[in-house]
Structure formats: C-alpha cells, structure tokens
N, C-alpha and C positions, 0 to 999 in steps of 0.2 A: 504493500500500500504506500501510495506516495501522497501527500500531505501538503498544498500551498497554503503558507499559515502568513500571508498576506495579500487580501484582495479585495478591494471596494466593493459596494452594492448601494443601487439606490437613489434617490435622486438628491442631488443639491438643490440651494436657493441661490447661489450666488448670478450664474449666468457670466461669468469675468475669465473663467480657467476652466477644461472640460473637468477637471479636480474639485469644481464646488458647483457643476450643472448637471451633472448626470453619469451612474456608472451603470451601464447596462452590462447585463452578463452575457446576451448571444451569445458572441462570438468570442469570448473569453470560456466557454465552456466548451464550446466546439476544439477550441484549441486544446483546452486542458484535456479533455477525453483523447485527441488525439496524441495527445504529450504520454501520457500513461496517470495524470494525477485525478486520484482517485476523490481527494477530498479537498475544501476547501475552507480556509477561517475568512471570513465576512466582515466588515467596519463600514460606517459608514464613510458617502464622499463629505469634505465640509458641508456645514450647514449652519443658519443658525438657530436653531431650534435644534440641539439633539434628541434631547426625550422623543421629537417626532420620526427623527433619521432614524435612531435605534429603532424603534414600532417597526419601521420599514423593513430593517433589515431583521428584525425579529420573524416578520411574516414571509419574509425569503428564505430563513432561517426554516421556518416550521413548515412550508411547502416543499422541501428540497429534499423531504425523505430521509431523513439521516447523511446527506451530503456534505452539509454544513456543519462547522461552528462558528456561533456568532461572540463578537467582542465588542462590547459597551465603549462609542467616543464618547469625549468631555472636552467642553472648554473650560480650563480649570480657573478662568476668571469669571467668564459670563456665568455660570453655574457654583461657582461661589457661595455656599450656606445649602446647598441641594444635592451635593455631589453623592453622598449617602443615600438620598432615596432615590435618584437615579441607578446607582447600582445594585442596591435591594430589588428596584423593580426589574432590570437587565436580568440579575440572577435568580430570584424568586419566581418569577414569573415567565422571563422569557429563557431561562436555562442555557445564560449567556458564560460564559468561561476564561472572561480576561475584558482586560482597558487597552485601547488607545486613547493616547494624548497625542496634539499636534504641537511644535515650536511656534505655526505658524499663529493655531489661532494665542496662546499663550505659555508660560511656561508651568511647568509641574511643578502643582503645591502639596503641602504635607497632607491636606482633605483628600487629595485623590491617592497617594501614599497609604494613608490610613485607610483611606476605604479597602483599596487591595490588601494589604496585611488584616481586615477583620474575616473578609469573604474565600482571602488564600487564593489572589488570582494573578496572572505573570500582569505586568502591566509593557503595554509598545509603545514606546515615547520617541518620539521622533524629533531628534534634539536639531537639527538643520544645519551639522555642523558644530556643534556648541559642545562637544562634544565632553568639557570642563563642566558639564555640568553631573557626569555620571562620579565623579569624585566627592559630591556630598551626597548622593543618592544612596550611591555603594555600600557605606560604612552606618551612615544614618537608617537605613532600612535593610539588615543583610536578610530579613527573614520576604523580602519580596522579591520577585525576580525579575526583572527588566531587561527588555530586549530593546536593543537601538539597531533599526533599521539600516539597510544600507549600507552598511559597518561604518556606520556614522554619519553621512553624506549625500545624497541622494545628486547633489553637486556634483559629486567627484573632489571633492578637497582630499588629496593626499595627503595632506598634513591630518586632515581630521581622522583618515583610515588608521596612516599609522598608529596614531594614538589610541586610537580604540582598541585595535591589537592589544597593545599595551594594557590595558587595561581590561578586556578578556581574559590576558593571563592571569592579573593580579587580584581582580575579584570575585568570587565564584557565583555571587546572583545578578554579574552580568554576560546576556547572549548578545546575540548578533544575529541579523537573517542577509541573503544575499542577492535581496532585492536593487534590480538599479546599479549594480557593484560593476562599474566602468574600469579600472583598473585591477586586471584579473589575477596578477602577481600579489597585490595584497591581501587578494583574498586565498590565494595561497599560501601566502603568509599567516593568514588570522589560523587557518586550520594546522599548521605546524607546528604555530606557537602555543594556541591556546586548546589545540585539541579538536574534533569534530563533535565535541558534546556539546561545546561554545556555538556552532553556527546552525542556523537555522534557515533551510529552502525557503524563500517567497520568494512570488512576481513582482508584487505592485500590480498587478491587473485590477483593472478591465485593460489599464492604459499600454502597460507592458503584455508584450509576448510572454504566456507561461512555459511556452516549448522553450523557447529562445532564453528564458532565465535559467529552465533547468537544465539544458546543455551547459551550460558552464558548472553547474554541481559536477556532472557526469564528466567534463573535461579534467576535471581536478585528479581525474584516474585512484581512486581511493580505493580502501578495498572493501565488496561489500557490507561488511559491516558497521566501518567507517561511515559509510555512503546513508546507511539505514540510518543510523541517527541523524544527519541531517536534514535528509527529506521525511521522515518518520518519526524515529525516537522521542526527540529530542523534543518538540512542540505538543507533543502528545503525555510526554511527563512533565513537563511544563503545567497546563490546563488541567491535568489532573482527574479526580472522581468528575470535575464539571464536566469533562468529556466526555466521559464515561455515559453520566447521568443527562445529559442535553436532550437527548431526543424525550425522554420523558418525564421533564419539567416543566411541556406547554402550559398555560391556561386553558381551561374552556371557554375564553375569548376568544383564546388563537384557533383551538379546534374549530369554533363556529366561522371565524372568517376564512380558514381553508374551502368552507363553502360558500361562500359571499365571490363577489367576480373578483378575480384578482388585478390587480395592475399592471402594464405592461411589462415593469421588470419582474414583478412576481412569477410570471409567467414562464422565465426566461431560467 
C-alpha cells in the first residue's frame, strides 16, 4: 500500500492563486490510481472560513470509502480562542487524524500545539522557509510530532533544506515529506542522515503530479523496506489509532449527507 499523506480537497474562497480557488480531485486520482497510490491524507485548499473547508473535506473524507484520511486546517490567528473546538469537532465527529497549519495564513501558536498534544495528532506546518522556527517547537513540545513539508521549502531554498536535514537528525518528533523537493541531492541527503523513518511520501496534489512526486521516492533506489516507510510506514504510525478508527467515527450527519446530492468535488 502506498500512502500520499499530502493533498488538497475542496474549494477555496480566495479566487487570487489556484491554492485558495479550488482543489478538484479528477484528475489527481486518475493519476494516483495510475501511480500505484492506494491512499490519500486530504486538507483543505486556503480558505477563510475553515470550520467550512474542513465540513468539505470531511464529506470527501466520508464519500471516499475508506480512501481517505482527512487533517483539520487552522488559521492559528483568525481562529484564535476556537482552535479547540475546531479540532474536537475534526476528530469527534468527522474522524479526522492530524492538523495542518499554513506560514502563509499565520504562524503556529501554543493553542494549536496544545490542541495536538490533548487529541495525540502529528501536526503539518508549513513553515515557508522559516524553517528557525522548528527549534522552539522541537524541544517545547517533544510529545507532538510535526512534519515540515517540503523539507522545509516549497521554494526550493537550499539553505532552508539543508537545515532541516539538520534538524531531522537532531530531533526525533521532527519529519519531513517530499512534496515539491526540487533539489533531489538533499533529499538524498535528509534520508542518509536522518534515516527513512524521518521522511515522508507527498505530492502537494491536486497541483502537483502524484506519479511525478513518487518517482523520485522510487529514484532514491532504497531498499524495500527502507522504501515502505516512506511511502507507508511512516504516516500511518504517525496518525495512529485515528487511522485506524476514521472510517468509523462518521456522524449520522455525514451518513445522511452521503445521500443528499453531493458537490462536484465530492463526486470526484
């Protein structure tokens, strides 16, 4: 089983960047089934209402048969004083299994920290580069596990790779995925230095090619095993019993709207 543990769903509001207008899944699934991956983790695109973004991708979430798993975004400023029952509702009701935070919309406060350390869920932070910031995170929170995107950059800032590296090896509740990863030496770097248990398969899809991201997992020439925890293992001990338990944690909200019309990307 192979496992993309990064991929939009869903519509945005922005209308500015295809990243805050809309993530349709078509033809990110058509690829994926043709790539060989089996499963998919789910976040929404920006928005600004997540409580609604999530609902969305919760209902792609619970149409998709056990395909998905879904992860609770947050703007950890606009959401400020709520971020708690935002992810009570994500995980109680929609049998969601982890957070994304973006740089872009703000940075990661101790609210959304704490909330992963009460509910035990990795959190994706997408630091943009900033990569200085997983040095209070690391030590301040060793019992949460965070994954930084990109291995750090989504850019391409090799100054930012390198250092994540770095700091891969020296923190044990930070990963990495190798979504986006334009410089393909350092990411053969991150898995020499810091092991294959540190990184972690994504596309970034809808936007990114899933085939085209996981050829470069497959290029790293590892040896099966090695291989399985990244596109496998490794995201799946991550998310934990949440994964485990997703598929039946719906509401009888969500059951009744699998019969209600779906919306075009629900469909997809």
């Amino acid at each position: 089983m192979i496992v993309d543990a990064h991929c939009h769903a869903g519509p945005g509001d922005g209308l500015t960047h295809p990243s805050d207008t809309a993530a349709h899944l078509d033809r990110y699934l058509r690829r994926a089934r043709a790539a060989g991956i089996d499963r998919t983790v789910l976040f929404p695109a920006f928005h600004t209402d997540y409580r609604l973004a999530n609902r969305e991708v919760a209902r792609i979430v619970a149409a998709g048969a056990g395909q998905f798993f879904g992860f609770a975004m947050l703007h950890p400023a606009r959401d400020a004083g709520r971020v708690g029952d935002l992810i009570r509702e994500a995980v109680e009701e929609y049998g969601f299994c982890g957070i994304k935070v973006h740089r872009h919309d703000a940075r990661i406060t101790r609210e959304v920290c704490e909330a992963a350390r009460h509910y035990a869920l990795p959190v994706l932070y997408d630091v943009m580069g900033e990569v200085s910031a997983v040095e209070l995170l690391a030590p301040e929170y060793p019992d949460v596990d965070f994954v930084i995107p990109h291995l750090g950059s989504f850019a391409g800032d090799w100054w930012a790779h390198v250092t994540l590296i770095d700091q891969l090896v020296r923190h044990p509740n930070i990963y990495t995925d190798t979504s986006g990863v334009r410089y393909f030496d350092n990411l053969v770097d991150a898995v020499r230095r810091a092991g294959p248990a540190k990184v972690i398969f994504g596309s970034d899809g809808p936007w990114l090619h899933p085939g085209l991201e996981l050829a470069k997992v497959h290029a790293l020439g590892l040896p099966p095993a090695d291989e399985r925890l990244i596109v496998q293992a490794n995201v799946l001990r991550l998310i934990g019993r949440a994964a485990t338990d997703a598929s039946s944690r719906r509401t009888v909200h969500f059951a009744a709207q699998r019969n209600a019309a779906p919306s075009r990307t629900a469909q997809l």
